[in-house]
RODRENKOL-143601 format. One record per residue: x negated, y negated, z of N, C-alpha, C, O, CB in turn; residue in one letter. Coordinates in steps of 0.2 Angstrom, whole numbers, plus 2048, in hexadecimal, padded with zeros to 3 digits. Glycine has a CB too. Layout:
# RODRENKOL-143601
XYZXYZXYZXYZXYZa/...
***
This chain:
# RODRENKOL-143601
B262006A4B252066A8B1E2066ABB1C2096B0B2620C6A4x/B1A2026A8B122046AAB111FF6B1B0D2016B5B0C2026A4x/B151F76B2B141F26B7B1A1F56BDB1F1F86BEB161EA6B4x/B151F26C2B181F16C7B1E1EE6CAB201EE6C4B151F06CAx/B231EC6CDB251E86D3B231E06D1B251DB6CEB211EC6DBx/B1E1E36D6B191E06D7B151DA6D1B151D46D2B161E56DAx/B121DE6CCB101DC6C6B141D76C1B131D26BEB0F1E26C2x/B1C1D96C3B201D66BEB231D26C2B291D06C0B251DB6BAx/B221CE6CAB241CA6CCB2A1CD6CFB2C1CA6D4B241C46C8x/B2E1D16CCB341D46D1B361D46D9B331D26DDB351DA6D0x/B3D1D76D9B401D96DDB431DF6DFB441E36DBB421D66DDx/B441E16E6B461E86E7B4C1E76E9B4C1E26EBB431EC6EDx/B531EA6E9B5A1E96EAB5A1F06EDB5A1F56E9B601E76E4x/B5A1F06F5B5A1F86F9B5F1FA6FAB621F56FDB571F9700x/B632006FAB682026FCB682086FCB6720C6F7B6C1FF6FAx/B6B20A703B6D212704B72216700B772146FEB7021470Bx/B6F21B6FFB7621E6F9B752266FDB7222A6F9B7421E6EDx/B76228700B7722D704B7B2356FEB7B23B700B7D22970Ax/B7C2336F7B812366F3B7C2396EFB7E23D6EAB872326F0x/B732386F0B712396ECB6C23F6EEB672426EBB6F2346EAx/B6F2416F4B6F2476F7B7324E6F4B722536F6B712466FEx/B7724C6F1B7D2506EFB7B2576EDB762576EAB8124E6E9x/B7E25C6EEB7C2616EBB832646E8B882656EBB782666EFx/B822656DFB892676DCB8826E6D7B8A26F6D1B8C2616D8x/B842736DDB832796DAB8827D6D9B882826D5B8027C6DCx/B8F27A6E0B902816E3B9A27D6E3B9B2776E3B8A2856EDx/B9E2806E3BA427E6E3BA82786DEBA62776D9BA627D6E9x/BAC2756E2BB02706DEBAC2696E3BAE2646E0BB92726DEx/BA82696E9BA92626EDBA12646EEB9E2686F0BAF2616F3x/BA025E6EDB9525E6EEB9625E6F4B9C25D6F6B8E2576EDx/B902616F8B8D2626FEB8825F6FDB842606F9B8D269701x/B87259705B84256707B7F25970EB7D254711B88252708x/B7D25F710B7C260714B73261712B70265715B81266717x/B7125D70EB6925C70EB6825370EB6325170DB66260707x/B6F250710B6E24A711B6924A719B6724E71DB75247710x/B69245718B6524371EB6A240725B6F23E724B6023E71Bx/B6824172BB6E24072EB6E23672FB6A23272FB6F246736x/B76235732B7522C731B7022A736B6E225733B7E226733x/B6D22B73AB6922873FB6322773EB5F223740B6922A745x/B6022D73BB5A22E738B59228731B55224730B5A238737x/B5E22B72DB5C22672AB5F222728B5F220722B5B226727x/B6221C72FB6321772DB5A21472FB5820F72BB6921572Fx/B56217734B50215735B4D216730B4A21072FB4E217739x/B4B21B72BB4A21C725B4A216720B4521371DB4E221723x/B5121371FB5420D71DB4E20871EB4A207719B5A20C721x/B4E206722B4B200729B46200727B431FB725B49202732x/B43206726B3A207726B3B20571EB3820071DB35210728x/B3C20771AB3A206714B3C1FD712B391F970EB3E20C70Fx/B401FC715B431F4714B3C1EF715B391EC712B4B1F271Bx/B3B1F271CB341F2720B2C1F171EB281ED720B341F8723x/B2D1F5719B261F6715B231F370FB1E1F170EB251FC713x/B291F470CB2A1F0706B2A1E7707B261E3705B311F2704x/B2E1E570BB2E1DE70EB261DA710B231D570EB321DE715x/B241E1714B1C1E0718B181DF711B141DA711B191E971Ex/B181E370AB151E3704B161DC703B121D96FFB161E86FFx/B1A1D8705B1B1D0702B201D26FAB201CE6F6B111CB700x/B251D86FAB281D86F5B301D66F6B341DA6F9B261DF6F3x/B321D16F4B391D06F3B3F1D66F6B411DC6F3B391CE6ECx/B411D56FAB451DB6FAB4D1D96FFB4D1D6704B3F1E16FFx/B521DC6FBB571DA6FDB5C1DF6FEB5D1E36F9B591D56FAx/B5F1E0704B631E7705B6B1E8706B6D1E3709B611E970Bx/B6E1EB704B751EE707B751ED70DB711EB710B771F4705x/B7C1EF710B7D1F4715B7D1FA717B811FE715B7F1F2716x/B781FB71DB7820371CB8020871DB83207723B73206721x/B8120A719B8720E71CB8D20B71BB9220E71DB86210724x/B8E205718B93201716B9620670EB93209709B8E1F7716x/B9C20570FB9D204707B9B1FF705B9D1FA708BA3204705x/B971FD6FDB991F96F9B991F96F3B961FE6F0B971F66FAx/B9C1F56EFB9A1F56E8B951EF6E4B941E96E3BA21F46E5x/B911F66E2B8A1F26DFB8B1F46D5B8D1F96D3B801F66E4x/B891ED6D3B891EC6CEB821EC6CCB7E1E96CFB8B1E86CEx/B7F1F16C5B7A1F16C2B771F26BCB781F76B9B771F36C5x/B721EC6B9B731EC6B3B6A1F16B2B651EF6B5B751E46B2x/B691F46AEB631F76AEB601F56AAB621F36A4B631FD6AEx/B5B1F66ABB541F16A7B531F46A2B4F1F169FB4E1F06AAx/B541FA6A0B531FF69CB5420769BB5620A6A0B4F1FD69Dx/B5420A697B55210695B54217698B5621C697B53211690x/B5021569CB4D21B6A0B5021D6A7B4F21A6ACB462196A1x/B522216A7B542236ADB5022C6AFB512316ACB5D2236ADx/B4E22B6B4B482306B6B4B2346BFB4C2316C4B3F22A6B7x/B4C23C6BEB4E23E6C4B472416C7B442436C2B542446C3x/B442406CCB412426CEB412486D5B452466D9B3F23C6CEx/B3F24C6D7B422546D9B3A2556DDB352576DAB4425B6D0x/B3A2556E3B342536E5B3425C6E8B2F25D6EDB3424C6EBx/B382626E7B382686E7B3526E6E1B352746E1B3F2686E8x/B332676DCB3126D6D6B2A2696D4B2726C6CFB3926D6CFx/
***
């Protein structure tokens, strides 16, 4: 947790998940209406693909707005939500 990306020689695997917008305060079916809309970010997308690459950091993407099924194995125990509202 303390190295980088970068530090540890890695790689970035980008992909949109649009679901992580969800909100499941309220009924039986999340609402998505704090997603972002597709145009906006699929540019969003772009740019980050963009930046990262520009850092010289390995970086390999999905497709935006595609279904697919991704497979992943985690490196570890920690899983961290981050809430940029609190």
């Amino acid at each position: 947790m303390n190295l980088s990306v970068r530090d540890v020689g890695g790689a970035i695997f980008l992909i949109s998940q649009f679901t992580l917008a969800a909100d499941c305060r309220k009924g039986n079916r999340p609402s998505f209406d704090s997603a972002e809309g597709a145009a906006r970010a699929d540019e969003m997308y772009l740019a980050m693909t963009g930046r990262l690459r520009a850092e010289g950091i390995r970086t390999e993407t999905g497709k935006f707005g595609a279904h697919m099924a991704v497979t992943l194995v985690n490196g570890g125990p920690v899983t961290i939500m981050l809430d940029s509202r609190k």
